[in-house]
C-alpha positions in Angstrom: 120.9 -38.4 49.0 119.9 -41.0 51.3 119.1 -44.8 50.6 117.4 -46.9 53.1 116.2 -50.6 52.9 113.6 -52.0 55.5 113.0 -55.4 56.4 111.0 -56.2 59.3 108.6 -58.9 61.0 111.1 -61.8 59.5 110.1 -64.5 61.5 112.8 -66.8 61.2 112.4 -70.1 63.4 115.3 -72.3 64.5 116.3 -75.4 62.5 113.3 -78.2 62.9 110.8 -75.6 63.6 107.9 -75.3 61.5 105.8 -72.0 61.3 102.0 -71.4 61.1 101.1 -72.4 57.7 104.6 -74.0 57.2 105.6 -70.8 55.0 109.4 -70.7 54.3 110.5 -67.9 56.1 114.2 -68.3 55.7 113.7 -68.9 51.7 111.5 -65.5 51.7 114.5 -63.5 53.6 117.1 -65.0 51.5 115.2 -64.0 48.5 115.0 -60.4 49.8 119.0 -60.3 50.5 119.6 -61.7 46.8 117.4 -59.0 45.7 119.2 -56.1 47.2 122.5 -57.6 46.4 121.7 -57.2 43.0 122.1 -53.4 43.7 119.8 -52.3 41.4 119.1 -49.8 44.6 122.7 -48.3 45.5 121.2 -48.1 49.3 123.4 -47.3 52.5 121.9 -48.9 55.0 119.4 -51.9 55.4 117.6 -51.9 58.9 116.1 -54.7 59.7 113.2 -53.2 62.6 111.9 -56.0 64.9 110.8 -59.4 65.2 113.5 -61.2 63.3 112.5 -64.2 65.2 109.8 -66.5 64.9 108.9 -67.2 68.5 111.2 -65.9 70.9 114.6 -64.9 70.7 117.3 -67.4 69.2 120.9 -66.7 69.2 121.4 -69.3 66.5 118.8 -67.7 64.8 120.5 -64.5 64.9 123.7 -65.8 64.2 122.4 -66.9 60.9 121.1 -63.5 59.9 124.8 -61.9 60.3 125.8 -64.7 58.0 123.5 -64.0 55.5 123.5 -60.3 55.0 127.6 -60.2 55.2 128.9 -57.4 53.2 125.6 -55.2 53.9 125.5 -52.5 56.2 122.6 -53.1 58.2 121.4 -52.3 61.5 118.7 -53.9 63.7 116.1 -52.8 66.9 114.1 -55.2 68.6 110.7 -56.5 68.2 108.3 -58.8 70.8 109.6 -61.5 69.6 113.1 -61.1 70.3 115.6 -60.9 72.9 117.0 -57.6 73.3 120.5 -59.1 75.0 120.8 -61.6 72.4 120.6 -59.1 69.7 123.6 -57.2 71.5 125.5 -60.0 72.0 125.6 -60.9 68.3 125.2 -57.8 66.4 127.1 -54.5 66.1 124.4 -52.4 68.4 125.6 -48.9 69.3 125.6 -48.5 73.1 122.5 -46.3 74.3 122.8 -42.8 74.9 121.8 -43.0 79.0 122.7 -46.2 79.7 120.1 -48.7 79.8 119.8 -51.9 78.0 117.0 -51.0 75.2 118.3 -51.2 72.3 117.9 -47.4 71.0 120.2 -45.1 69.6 121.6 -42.7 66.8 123.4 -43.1 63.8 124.7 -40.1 61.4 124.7 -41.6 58.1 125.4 -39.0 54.6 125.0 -36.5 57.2 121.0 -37.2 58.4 120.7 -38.4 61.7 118.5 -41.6 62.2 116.8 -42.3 65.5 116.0 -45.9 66.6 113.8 -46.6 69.1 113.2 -49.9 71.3 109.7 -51.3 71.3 109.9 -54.5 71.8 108.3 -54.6 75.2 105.3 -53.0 73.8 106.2 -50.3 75.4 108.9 -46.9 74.7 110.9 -46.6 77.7 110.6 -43.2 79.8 113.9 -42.9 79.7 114.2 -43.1 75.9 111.1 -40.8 75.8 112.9 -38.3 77.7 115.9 -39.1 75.1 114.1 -38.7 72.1 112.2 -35.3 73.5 115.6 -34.4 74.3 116.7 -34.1 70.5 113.6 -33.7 68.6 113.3 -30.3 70.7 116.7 -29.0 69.2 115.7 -29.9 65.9 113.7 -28.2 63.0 114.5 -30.1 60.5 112.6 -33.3 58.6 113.7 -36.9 61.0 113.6 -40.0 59.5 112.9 -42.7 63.1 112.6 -46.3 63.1 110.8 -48.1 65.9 109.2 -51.4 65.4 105.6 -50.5 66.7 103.7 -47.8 65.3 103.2 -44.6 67.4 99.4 -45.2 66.5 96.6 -47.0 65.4 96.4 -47.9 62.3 92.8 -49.1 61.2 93.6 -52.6 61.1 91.0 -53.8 63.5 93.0 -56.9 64.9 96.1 -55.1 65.6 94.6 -52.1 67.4 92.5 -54.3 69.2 95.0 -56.4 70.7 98.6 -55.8 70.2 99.6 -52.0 70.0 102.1 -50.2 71.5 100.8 -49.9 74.7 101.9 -46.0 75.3 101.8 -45.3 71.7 99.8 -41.3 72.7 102.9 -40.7 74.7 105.2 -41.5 71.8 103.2 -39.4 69.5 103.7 -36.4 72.0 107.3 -36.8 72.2 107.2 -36.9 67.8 104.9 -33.4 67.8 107.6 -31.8 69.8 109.7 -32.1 66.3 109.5 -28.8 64.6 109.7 -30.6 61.2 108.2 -33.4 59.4 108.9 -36.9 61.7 109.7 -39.2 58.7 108.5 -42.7 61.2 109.1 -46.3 59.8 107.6 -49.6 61.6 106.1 -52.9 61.1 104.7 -55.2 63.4 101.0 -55.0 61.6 102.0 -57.1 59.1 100.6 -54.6 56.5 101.7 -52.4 53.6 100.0 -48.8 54.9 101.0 -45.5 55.4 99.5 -42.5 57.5 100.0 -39.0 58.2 98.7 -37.2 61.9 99.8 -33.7 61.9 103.7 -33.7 61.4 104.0 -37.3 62.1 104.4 -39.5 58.8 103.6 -43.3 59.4 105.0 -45.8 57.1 104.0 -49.4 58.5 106.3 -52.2 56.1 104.8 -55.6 55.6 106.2 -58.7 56.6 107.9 -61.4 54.6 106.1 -64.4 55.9 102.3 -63.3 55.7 100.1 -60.3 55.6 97.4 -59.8 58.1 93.6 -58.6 56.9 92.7 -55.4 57.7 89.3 -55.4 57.0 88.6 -58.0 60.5 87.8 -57.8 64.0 89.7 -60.9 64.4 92.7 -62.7 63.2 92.7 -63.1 58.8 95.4 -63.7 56.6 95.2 -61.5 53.5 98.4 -62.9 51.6 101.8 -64.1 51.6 103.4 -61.4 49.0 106.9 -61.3 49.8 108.4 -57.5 49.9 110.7 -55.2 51.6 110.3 -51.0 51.6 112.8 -48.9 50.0 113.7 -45.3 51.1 115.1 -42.4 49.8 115.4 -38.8 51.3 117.4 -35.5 50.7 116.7 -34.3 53.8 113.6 -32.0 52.2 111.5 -34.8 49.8 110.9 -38.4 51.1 110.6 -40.8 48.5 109.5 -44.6 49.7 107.7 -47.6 48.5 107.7 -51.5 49.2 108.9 -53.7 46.6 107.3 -57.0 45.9 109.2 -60.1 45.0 107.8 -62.8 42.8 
């Protein structure tokens, strides 16, 4: 049985910087971490999918994530807001499988293989298309993918408006080429949704700093709940949901 946590969309500014709304990011994350340090989910791996920055990429602010989830396993992919090189430099990234410098790769964990894809230019590499086509192709089995961007729109007018992934069709292709179930896991929407478009089913996490509102054409804030999605699969059944914190 495996146990996944998702954070994603953090948000974390520098020291001295304030964010829109002067919402306490850092408090929200840390609250997260005490949560799942409480184990009352036994999870293997937390994956934290994009945009732990607030602006732009901050080694110090990257620095101070290793430091606070110490002791977890976790694993991390870029979002827009961060700097790809940065993030290899401080964390424990698994080399890509051709070479390049997105941060994509694969990790066998209980014996399911998880694929993690590099958005964070708004766009998925050809060459981690080809990748990804590569192994979905051999496979007929259900695939549980993390990329930070979803591989389509998602009805929230704003979002699909203005900032999708740019080739998000030509990802979807690449996921229909799986002869199973493609189990896909994102953020960037700042929303708590989930869809399904023929084999492909979309789980879109919110965000610990706000929630966007997905009923306008233009920029809204719905809330500021705090959560974080939980995950767990046998390779057959996909169980998930996002847990809220007080």
């Amino acid at each position: 049985m495996l146990k996944i946590v998702q954070f994603t969309d953090l948000h974390l500014p520098k020291l001295g910087v304030e964010t829109q709304g002067n919402i306490d990011v850092w408090k929200n994350f840390r609250l997260m971490v005490d949560d799942i340090k409480k184990q009352v989910f036994d999870f293997d791996l937390l994956v934290v999918s994009g945009d732990l920055c607030y602006d732009e990429g901050e080694k110090s602010v990257y620095h101070q994530i290793k430091a606070d989830l110490e002791g977890i396993p976790f694993t991390v992919i870029p979002g827009n807001h961060d700097n790809k090189h940065l993030m290899r430099e401080v964390f424990d990234v698994p080399e890509n499988p051709f070479g390049g410098d997105e941060l994509c790769f694969k990790l066998d964990v209980k014996g399911h293989p998880i694929y993690f894809v590099d958005s964070g230019d708004y766009t998925v590499s050809q060459a981690q298309l080809d990748w990804l086509s590569s192994e979905l192709q051999e496979r007929n089995e259900d695939t549980v993918i993390f990329v930070h961007h979803p591989p389509m729109l998602c009805g929230v007018p704003f979002m699909d408006n203005k900032h999708p992934l740019k080739n998000h069709g030509e990802l979807m292709a690449v996921l229909n080429q799986l002869g199973a179930k493609a189990h896909v896991f994102c953020g960037h929407y700042h929303v708590d949704k989930s869809l399904v478009s023929d084999n492909v089913k979309l789980f879109v996490s919110p965000s610990p700093y706000f929630q966007i509102d997905y009923t306008k054409e233009e920029f809204g804030v719905d809330n500021h709940l705090v959560g974080y999605r939980r995950i767990v699969f046998d390779g057959k059944t996909m169980t998930t949901a996002v847990r809220y914190l007080s």
